[in-house]
Structures are given as structure tokens and as C-alpha cells.
C-alpha positions in Angstrom: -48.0 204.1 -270.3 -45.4 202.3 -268.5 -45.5 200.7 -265.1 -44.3 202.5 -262.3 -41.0 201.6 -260.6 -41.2 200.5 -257.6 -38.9 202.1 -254.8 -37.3 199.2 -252.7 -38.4 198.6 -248.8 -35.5 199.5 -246.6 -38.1 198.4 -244.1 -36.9 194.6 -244.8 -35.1 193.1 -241.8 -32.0 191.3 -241.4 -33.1 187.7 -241.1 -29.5 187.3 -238.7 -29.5 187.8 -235.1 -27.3 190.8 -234.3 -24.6 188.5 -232.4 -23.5 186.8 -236.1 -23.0 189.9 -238.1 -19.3 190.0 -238.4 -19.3 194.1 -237.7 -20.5 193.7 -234.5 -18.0 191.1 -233.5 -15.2 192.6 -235.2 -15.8 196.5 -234.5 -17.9 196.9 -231.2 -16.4 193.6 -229.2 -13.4 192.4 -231.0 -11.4 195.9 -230.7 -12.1 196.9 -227.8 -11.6 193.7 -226.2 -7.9 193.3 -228.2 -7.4 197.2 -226.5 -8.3 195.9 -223.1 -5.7 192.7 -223.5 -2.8 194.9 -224.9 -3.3 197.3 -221.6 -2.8 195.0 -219.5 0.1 193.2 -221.4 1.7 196.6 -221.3 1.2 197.2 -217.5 2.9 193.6 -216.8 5.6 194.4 -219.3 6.7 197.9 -218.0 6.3 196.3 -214.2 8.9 193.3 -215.2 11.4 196.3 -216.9 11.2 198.7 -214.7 14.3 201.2 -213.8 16.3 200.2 -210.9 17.4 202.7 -208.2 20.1 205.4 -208.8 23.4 204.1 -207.3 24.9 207.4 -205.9 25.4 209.5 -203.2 22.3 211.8 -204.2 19.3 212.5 -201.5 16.4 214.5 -201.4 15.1 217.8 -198.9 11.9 218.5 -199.6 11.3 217.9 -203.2 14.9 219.1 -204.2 17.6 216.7 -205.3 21.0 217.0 -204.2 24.3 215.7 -205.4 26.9 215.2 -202.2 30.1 215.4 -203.9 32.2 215.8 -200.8 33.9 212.6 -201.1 35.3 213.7 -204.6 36.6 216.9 -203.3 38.8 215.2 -201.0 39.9 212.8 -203.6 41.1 215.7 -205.4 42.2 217.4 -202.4 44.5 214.5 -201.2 45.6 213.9 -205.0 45.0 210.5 -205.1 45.3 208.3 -208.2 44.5 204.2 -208.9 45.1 202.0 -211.4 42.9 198.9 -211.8 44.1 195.7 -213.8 41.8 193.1 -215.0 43.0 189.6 -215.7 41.3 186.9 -217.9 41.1 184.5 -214.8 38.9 187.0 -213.0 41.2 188.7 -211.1 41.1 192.3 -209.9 44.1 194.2 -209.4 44.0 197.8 -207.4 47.0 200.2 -207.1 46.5 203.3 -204.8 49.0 205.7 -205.5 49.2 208.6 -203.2 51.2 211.9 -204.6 55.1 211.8 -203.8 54.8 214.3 -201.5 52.5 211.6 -199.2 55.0 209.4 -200.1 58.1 211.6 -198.9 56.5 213.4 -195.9 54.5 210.3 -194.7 51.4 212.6 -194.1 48.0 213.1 -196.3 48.1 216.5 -198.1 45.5 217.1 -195.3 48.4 216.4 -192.5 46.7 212.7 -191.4 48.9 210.6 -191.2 49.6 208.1 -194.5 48.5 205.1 -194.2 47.2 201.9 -196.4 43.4 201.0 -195.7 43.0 197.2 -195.3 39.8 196.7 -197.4 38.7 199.4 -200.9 35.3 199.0 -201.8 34.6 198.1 -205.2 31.2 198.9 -207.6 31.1 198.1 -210.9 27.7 199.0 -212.0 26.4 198.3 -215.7 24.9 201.2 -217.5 21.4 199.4 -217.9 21.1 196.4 -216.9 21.2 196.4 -212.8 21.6 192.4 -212.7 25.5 192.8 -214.1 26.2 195.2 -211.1 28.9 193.7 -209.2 29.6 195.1 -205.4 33.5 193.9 -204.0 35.8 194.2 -201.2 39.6 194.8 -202.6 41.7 193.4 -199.5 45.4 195.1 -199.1 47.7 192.8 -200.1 51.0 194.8 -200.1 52.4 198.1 -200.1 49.8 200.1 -202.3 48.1 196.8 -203.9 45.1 195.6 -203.5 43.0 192.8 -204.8 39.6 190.8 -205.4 37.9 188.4 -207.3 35.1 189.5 -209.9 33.3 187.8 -212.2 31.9 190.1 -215.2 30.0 189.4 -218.3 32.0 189.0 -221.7 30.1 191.3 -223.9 31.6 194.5 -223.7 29.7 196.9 -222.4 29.8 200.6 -220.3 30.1 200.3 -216.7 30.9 203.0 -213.8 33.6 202.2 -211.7 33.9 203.6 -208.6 36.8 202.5 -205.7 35.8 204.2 -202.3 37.1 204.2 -198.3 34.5 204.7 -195.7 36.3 205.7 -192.3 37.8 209.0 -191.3 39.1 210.3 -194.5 36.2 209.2 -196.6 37.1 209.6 -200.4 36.0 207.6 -203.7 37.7 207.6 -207.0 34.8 207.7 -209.8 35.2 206.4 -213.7 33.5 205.6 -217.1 34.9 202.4 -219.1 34.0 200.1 -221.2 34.5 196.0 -220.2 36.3 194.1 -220.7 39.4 195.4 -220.8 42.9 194.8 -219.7 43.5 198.1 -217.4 41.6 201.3 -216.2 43.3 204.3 -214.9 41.2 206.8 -211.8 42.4 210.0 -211.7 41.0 213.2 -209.2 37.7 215.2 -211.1 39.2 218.4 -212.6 36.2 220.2 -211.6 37.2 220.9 -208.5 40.5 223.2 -210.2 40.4 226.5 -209.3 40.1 229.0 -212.0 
């Protein structure tokens, strides 16, 4: 007869203390320890990029958004174009060109009287990154010229435009461009066409 086979102990204990068995420091501290450490890195990182504010004439009544869009509607009602020249040196160049019946009758199309304003505002806002946003006064220089000093990044990029006059007939003239470039034309949104 032959000897029996033994059947081995499972009772036999791991001579290591728990604290140096490598799946215990890899899989129950090491993971979620390197989870913890990448939540928080992601909570500082989305902090540092966060979106900046909306730059528009939007506001809120109750937890409805609204668009005021008046001061485009009188843009188009008045007809008014622009023409904005950009110069290597930095320069901005503004023409506001009212429609030659303005120009002939020496009245608005809304029967104020035509005149030059002495200062435009100017925002040039970069479409992501809120640190190339540039915010100018364009002074009057003469007849429908006007003119200011900008300095803008070289890499060409997409940036909204927008020319606007804040007193008693308060418009703004809205565009999309990529800059730099040498010239950008503003013309009245055609949305406001009647059908």
C-alpha cells in the first residue's frame, strides 16, 4: 500500500506583517490615495481656468435670460455703417458713416439732429481667452474719423468687435473678425428687415 498524500495546511501564516505586502500598499492605500491627489489637482486646475463673464447686454428676471437688443435696432434704424482700419504701429482708425440722406438733410433718420459724438467706445474681446480683451475710447478726430491706440496680440485669432455710443441715441455696431488684419467693415444686423 502506498502512503497517503498529504493535503497541504492553508492554516500556515504569512510570516510578513500586513503593512509589507505590496497588495495592500498598492491596491487598498496606494489607489485610493493617487484618487484623492488627482481630485484635488482637478479642483485647483478647473478653479485657475475657469470661464470668464459674458460680455453683453444680457440680464436675467427670475431665472429667465434675456437678450436686449435695442441698441442694434436703432443701429439699423438710423442706417449707420463703420469702417475700422488697423495699422502695424498700433493704431486704430474709425470711420462712422451715416446714410446720405443724414448727410443731405442734416437730421438722424429718427429726425435728431446729426451730429459727430466726441468719444466711440471700443471692445475688442477675444473668443477664449478674457486676458487679450482690450476695452478703448476712439476720440473724434475730424469729420467722421475717429481714432485710438490698441495694442493686440500677433497670433491671429477670432475676436468680437463691437463700436458703441452711450448718450441719447444709444446704438452699437456689433462684428466677428479674425486679427490681425488690415481693415474690418460694421454694417446694420439684417435681422431686423421686415419680411
Amino acid at each position: 500500500m502506498s502512503a497517503p498524500i498529504q493535503a497541504p495546511s492553508f492554516k500556515q501564516q504569512d510570516r510578513q506583517p500586513w503593512y509589507k505586502n505590496y497588495m495592500v500598499v498598492i491596491f487598498v492605500i496606494g489607489m485610493p490615495a493617487f484618487v484623492v491627489i488627482a481630485c484635488i489637482w482637478f479642483v485647483y486646475y478647473s478653479y485657475q481656468i475657469r470661464d470668464s463673464v459674458v460680455r453683453d447686454d444680457w440680464y436675467m428676471d427670475g431665472k429667465t435670460l434675456y437678450h436686449d437688443v435695442g441698441r442694434d435696432k436703432l443701429t439699423y434704424d438710423l442706417d449707420l455703417h463703420g469702417k475700422m482700419q488697423f495699422s502695424p504701429t498700433g493704431e486704430v482708425i474709425f470711420y462712422l458713416d451715416y446714410p446720405e440722406q443724414s448727410l443731405k438733410t442734416g437730421k438722424l433718420l429718427n429726425g435728431e439732429p446729426l451730429t459727430y459724438p466726441d468719444t466711440l467706445d471700443l471692445s475688442i474681446s477675444h473668443a477664449t481667452d478674457v486676458h487679450k480683451d482690450r476695452d478703448v475710447v476712439l476720440h473724434h478726430q475730424s469729420g467722421n474719423k475717429y481714432s485710438a491706440q490698441v495694442k493686440l496680440d500677433e497670433v491671429k485669432a477670432k475676436y468680437y468687435l463691437q463700436v458703441s455710443h452711450d448718450g441719447k441715441n444709444d446704438w452699437r455696431m456689433k462684428d466677428v473678425a479674425k486679427l490681425p488684419r488690415p481693415e474690418v467693415s460694421f454694417n446694420p444686423l439684417q435681422v431686423f428687415a421686415k419680411s
